[in-house]
C-alpha positions as CSV (number, residue, x, y, z in Angstrom):
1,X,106.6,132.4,164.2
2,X,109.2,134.7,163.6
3,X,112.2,132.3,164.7
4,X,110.3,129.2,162.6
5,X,109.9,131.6,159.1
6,X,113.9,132.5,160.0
7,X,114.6,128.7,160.1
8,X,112.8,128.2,156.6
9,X,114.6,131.2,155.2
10,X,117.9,130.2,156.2
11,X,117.2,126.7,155.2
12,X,116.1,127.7,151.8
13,X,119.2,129.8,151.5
14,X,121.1,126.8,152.2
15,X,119.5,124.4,150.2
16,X,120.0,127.4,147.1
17,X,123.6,127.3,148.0
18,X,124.7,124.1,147.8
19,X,122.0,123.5,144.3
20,X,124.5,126.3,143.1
21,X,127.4,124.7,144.0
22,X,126.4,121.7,142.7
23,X,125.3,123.5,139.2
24,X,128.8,124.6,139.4
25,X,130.8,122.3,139.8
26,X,128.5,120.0,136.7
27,X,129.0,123.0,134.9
28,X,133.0,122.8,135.6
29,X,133.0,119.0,134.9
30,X,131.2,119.8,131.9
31,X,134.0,122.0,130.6
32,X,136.5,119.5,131.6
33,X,135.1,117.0,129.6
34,X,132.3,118.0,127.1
35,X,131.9,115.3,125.2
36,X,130.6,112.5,128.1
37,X,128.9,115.4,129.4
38,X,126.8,115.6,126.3
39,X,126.7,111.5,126.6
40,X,125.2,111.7,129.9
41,X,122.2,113.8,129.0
42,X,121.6,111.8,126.2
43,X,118.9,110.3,128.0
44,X,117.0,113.3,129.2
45,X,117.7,114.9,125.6
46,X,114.7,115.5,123.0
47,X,115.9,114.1,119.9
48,X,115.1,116.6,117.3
49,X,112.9,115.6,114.9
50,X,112.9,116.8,111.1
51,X,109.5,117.4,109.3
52,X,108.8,119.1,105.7
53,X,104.5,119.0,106.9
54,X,104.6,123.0,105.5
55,X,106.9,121.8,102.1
56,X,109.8,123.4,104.2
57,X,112.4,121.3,106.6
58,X,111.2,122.3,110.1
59,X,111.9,121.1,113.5
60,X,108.6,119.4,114.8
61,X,108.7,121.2,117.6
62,X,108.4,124.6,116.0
63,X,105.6,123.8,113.4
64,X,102.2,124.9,114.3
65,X,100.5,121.8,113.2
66,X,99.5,118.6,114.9
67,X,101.4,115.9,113.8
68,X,102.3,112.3,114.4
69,X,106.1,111.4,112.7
70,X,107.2,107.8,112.7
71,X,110.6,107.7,111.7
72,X,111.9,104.3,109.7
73,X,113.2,103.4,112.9
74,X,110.0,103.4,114.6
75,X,108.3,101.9,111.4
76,X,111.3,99.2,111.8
77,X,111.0,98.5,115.1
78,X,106.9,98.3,115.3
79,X,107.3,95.9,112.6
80,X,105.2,97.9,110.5
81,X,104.9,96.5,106.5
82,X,101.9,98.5,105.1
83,X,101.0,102.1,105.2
84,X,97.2,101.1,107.4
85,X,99.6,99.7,110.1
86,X,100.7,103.2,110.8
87,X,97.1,103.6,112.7
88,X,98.1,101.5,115.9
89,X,100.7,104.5,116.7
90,X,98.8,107.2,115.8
91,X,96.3,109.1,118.1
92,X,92.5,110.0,116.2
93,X,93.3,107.7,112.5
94,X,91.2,105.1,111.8
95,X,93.1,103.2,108.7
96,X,91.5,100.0,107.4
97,X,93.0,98.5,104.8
98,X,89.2,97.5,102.8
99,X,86.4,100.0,102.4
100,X,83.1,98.6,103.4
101,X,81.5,97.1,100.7
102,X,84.5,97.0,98.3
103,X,86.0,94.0,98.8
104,X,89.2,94.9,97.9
105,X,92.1,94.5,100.5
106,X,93.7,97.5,98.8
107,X,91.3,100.0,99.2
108,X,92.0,102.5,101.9
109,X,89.5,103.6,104.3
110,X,91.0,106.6,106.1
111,X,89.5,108.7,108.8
112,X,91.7,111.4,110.7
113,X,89.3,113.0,113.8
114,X,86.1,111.6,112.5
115,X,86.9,113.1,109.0
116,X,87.3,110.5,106.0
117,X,85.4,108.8,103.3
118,X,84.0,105.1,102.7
119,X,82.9,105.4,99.2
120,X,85.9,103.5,96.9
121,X,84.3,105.0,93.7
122,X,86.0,107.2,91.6
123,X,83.7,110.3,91.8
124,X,84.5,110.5,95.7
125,X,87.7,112.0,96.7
126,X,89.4,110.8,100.1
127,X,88.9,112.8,102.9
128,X,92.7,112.4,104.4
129,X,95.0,112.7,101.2
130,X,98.1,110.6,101.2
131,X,101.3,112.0,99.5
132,X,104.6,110.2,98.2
133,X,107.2,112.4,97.9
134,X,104.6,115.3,97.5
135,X,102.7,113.6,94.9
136,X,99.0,112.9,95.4
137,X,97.5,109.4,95.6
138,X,94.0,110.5,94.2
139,X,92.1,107.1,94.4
140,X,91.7,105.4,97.2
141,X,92.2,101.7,95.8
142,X,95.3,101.0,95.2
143,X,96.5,103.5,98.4
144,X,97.5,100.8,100.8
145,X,101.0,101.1,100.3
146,X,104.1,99.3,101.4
147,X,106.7,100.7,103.5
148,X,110.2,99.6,102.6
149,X,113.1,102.1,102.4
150,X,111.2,105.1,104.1
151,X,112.8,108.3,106.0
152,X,109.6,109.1,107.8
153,X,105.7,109.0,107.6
154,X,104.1,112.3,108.7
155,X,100.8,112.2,109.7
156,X,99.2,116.0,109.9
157,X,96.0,116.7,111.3
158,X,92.8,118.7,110.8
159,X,92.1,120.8,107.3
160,X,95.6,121.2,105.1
161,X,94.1,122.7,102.6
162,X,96.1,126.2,102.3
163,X,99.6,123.5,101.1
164,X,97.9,120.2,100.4
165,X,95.0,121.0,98.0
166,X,91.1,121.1,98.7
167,X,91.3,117.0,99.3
168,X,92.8,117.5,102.7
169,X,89.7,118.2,104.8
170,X,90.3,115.3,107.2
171,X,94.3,116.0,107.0
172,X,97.0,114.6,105.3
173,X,99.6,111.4,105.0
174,X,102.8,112.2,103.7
175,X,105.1,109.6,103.2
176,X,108.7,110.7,102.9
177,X,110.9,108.0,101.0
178,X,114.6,107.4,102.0
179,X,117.1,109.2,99.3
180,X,119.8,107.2,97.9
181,X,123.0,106.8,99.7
182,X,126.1,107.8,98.5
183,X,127.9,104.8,99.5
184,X,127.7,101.4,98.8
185,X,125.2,99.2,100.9
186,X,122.5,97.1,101.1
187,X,119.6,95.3,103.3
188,X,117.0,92.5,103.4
189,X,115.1,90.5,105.6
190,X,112.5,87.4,105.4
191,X,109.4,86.6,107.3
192,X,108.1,83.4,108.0
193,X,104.6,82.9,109.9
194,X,101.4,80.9,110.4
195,X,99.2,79.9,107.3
196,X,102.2,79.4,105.4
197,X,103.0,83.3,105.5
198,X,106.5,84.1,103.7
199,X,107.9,87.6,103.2
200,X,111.0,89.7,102.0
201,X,112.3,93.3,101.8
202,X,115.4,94.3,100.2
203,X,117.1,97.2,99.4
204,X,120.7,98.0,98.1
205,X,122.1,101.6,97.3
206,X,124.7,101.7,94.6
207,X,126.5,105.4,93.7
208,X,127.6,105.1,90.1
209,X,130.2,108.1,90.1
210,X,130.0,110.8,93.0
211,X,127.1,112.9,91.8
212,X,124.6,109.6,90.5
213,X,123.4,107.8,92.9
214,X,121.2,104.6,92.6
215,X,118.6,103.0,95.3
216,X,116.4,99.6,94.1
217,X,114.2,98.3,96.6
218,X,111.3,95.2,96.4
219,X,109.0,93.7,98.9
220,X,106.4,90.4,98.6
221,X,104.6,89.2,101.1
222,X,102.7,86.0,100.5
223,X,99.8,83.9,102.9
224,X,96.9,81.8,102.8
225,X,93.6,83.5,103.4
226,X,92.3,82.9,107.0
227,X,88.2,82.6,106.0
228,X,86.5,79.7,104.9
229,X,83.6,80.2,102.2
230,X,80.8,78.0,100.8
231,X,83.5,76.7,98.1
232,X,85.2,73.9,99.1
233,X,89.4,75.0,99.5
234,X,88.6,78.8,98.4
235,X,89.5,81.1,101.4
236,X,89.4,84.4,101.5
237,X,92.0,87.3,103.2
238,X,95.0,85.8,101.4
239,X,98.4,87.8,100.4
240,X,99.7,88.0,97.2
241,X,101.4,91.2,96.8
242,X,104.6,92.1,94.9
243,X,106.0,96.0,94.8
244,X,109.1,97.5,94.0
245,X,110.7,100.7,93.3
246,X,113.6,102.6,91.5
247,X,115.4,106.0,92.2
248,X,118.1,107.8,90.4
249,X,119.6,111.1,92.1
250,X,121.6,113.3,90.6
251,X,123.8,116.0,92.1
252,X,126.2,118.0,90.0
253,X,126.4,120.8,92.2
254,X,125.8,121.9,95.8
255,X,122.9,123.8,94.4
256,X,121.2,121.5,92.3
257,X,119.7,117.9,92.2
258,X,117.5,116.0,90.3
259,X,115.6,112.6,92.0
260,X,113.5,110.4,89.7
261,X,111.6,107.6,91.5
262,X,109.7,104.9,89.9
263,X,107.5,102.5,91.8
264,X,104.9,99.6,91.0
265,X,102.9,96.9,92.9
266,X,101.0,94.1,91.5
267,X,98.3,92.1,93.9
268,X,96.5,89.1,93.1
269,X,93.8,88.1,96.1
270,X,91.1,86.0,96.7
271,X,89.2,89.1,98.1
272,X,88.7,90.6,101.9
273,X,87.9,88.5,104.7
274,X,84.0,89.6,104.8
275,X,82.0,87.4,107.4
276,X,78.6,88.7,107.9
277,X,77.7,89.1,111.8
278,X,73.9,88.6,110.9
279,X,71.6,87.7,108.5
280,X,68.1,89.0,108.1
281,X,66.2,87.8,105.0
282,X,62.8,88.9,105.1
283,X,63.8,93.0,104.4
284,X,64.7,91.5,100.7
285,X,61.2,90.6,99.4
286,X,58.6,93.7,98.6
287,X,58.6,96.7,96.5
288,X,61.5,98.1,97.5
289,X,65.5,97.1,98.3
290,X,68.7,98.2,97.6
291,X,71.3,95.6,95.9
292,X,68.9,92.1,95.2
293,X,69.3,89.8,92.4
294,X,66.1,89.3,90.6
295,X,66.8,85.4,89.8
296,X,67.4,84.5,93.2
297,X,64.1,86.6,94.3
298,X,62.4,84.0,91.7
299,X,64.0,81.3,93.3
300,X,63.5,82.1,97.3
301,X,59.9,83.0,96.6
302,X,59.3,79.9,94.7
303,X,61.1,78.4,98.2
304,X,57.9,80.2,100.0
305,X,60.4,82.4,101.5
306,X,57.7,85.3,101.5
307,X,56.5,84.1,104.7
308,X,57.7,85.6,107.8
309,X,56.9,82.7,109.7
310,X,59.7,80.4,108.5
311,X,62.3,82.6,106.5
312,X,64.9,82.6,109.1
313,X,64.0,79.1,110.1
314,X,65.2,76.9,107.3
315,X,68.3,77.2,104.5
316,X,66.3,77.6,101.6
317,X,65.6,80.9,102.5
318,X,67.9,83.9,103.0
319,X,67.7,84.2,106.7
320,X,70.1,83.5,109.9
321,X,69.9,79.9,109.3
322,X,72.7,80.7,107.5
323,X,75.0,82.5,110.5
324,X,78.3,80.7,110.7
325,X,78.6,82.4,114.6
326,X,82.1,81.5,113.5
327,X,84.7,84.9,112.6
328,X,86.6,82.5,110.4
329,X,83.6,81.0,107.9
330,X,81.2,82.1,105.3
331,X,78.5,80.5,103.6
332,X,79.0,82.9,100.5
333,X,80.0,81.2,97.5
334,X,80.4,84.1,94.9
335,X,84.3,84.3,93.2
336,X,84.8,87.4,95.2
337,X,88.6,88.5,94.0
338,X,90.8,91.5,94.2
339,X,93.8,92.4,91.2
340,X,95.3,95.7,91.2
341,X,98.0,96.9,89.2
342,X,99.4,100.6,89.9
343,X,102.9,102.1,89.4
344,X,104.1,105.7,88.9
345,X,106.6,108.0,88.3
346,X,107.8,111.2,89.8
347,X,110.8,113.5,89.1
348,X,111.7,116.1,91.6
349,X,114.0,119.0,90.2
350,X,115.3,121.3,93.3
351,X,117.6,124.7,93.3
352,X,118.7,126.7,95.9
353,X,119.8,130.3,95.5
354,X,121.1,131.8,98.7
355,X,117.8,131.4,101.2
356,X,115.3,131.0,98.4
357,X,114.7,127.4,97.3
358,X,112.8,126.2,94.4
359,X,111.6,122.6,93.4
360,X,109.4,121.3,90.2
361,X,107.8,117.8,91.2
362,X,106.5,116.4,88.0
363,X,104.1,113.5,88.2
364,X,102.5,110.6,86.5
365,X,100.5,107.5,88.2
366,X,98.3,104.6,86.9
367,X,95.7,102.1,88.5
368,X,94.0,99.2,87.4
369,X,91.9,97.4,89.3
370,X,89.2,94.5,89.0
371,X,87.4,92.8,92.2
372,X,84.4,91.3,93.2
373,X,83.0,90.7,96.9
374,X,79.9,88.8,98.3
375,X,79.0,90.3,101.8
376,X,75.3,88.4,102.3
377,X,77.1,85.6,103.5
378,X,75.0,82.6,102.0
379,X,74.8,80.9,97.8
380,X,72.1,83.2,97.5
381,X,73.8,86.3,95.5
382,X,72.1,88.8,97.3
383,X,74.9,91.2,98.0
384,X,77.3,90.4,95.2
385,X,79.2,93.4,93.4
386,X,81.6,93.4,90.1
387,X,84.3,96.6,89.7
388,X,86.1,97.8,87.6
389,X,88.0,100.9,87.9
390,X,91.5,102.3,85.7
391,X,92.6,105.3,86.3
392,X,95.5,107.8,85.2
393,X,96.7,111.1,86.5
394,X,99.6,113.8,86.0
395,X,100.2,116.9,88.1
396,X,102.6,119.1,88.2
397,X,104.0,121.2,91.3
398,X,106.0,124.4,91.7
399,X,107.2,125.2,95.0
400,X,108.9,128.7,96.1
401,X,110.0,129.5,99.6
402,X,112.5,131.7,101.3
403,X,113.6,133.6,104.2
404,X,113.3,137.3,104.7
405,X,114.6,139.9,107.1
406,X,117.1,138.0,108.9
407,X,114.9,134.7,109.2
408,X,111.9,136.9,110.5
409,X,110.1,136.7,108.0
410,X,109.1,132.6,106.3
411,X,107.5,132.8,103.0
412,X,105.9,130.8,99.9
413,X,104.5,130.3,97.4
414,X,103.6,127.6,94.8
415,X,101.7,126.5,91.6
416,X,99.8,123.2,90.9
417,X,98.1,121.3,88.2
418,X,96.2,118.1,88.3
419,X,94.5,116.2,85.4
420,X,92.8,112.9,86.5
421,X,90.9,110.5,84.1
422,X,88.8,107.5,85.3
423,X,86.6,104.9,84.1
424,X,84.6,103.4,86.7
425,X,81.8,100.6,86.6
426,X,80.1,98.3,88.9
427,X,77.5,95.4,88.3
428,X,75.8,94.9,91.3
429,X,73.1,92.4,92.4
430,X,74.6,88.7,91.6
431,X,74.1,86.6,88.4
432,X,72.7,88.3,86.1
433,X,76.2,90.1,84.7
434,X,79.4,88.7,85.8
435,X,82.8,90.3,85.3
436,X,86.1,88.5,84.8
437,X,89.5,89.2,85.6
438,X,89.5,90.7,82.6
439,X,86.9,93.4,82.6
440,X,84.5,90.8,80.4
441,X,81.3,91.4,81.5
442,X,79.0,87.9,80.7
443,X,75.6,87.1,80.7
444,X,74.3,84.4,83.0
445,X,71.0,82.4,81.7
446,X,68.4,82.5,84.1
């Protein structure tokens, strides 16, 4: 035993020797010739990672906070286009691009851990807030954004409520847009695809003197919708979206710098993609219900349709005679549509003195949207809703941070104030009140 444990000893002490010597002599060659030495690790090197998830720049591996950061490289190369994309590459988000119910293509859906909120309306707040450049997107319609010309996307997760307001009980989105260069350049690309899909980014940067800078940026994306409907030739899950956006940055100083950013996107759609999975008619007829349509009650009980016996048998009655058992057709025949208009503006005013920085983030952001849906899946306008929503807000944000006692000590503080106004309607229930494009609500005789 004694001979074997020398063996192992001596062995180890060997083995130590020549892993020093080896360490060595790396380390010498290293000296010799730092700059491929600092090549050759670049493999087994974490890159390091900039986040501002506590309004602060921080390494993301010495924040306390779980977060998922896609850089525009990652966004680039994943081919991601629109902020619910972000979802496949990030652990715990559910992000669909239409809230049940809605309709609407462009309202978000967000859930981080099991945290979110359906409801599209305007007297329910998200659960996961999504910030651009630190300024809140309060209404979820109108939040699926596009991602041209961004630096990063930081996803945090669980309550951010002590730096990102009382909205952030799921977590929070922020969306970090690319500053403009300081030299001359540009980019674009087009996309071509199935159902006639066509596509284009650009962006161009283009410094005016050397402390104004300029950045313009656009993206459409354009496709034929993908889901047949009662109507002969009207499909629904089509593209038709146009955004763009401005910024001006100004830096007279190495202290100071002002950023104004200005951003729109106008959408035009036939409406979401809605394909009921079944259809159960007899629950609609009695005393009680949710969303039914009185005149089409008139008509399906004139039908005999009250009997149990035969309402899911023929297609005079709303029943499952009326399943498609095809994910690409509906029998719904309702003008279900989705416009929204939104654009904003935000100017970001930023001083540093010594290790204290300050920044003023000044806000101001509109939405407009009309759309319609028909989920029952049948000409029957059982499950038909009209909505309407325009909304405004402007907030204002005061940020204060700094360092204390030789970087031991990381503090802030900060002011906020938010002022949202919204006028919000639905008709739900089919034809007896129809709303346009327009917001024109019409009677229907009957």
């Amino acid at each position: 035993m004694r001979s074997k444990l020398r063996e192992g000893v001596s062995a180890c002490a060997l083995f130590g020797a020549l892993v020093m010597a080896a360490q060595a002599h790396a380390s010498e060659a290293e000296q010799q010739s730092g700059v491929a030495a600092v090549a050759d690790q670049g493999a087994d090197t974490v890159q390091e990672i900039i986040v501002t998830a506590r309004h602060r720049e921080e390494n993301l591996q010495d924040t306390p906070i779980a977060i998922t950061a896609l850089s525009s490289a990652d966004l680039e190369n994943k081919g991601y286009t629109q902020l619910s994309d972000i979802a496949a590459a990030t652990p715990s988000l559910t992000f669909n691009g239409s809230a049940p119910l809605s309709g609407n293509p462009a309202a978000a859906s967000v859930f981080l851990r099991g945290i979110g909120q359906l409801d599209f309306t305007s007297t329910t707040d998200p659960g996961v807030g999504i910030y651009i450049d630190g300024v809140y997107v309060a209404r979820s319609v109108g939040a699926i954004l596009d991602l041209v010309d961004l630096e990063r996307i930081e996803v945090l997760k669980g309550p951010q409520g002590a730096l990102f307001g009382r909205n952030t009980i799921g977590g929070a989105i922020n969306i970090v847009s690319r500053a403009p260069s300081k030299t001359l350049g540009g980019k674009a690309s087009l996309t071509l695809g199935s159902d006639d899909r066509r596509g284009f980014q650009a962006s161009v940067d283009i410094p005016v003197s050397d402390t104004f800078f300029t950045q313009f940026s656009g993206f459409g994306t354009w496709r034929d919708g993908y889901v047949s409907t009662g109507t002969p030739g009207f499909r629904l899950g089509n593209d038709n979206k146009l955004s763009g956006r401005a910024q001006f940055l100004w830096e007279p100083s190495g202290v100071f710098s002002a950023r104004l950013a200005v951003d729109g996107t106008r959408i035009r759609e036939n409406g979401s993609p809605n394909v009921p999975l079944q259809v159960e008619g007899i629950s609609f007829y009695g005393n009680t219900g949710g969303f039914k349509s009185i005149y089409n009650n008139i008509i399906l009980a004139a039908n005999g349709c009250r009997n149990a016996a035969i309402v899911n048998q023929t297609t005079a009655c709303y029943g499952n005679a009326w399943e498609t058992h095809d994910p690409y057709k509906t029998n719904s025949t309702y003008p279900a549509y989705a416009d929204t208009d939104v654009w904003g503006a935000a100017l970001t005013l930023d001083w540093r003195f010594g290790d204290v920085n300050l920044k003023s983030i000044s806000a101001y952001r509109e939405l407009s949207s009309a759309f319609a849906s028909d989920v029952d899946g049948t000409p029957y306008n059982l499950l038909t809703s009209d909505n309407r929503i325009d909304q405004h807000q402007v907030s204002q944000e005061f940020q204060l941070n700094g360092t204390s006692f030789a970087d031991r000590l990381k503090w802030q503080v900060g002011l906020y104030y938010f002022d949202e106004r919204a006028v919000d309607f639905t008709v739900p229930g089919g034809p007896i009140v129809t709303v346009d494009r327009r917001g024109k609500r019409t009677p229907v005789a009957g």
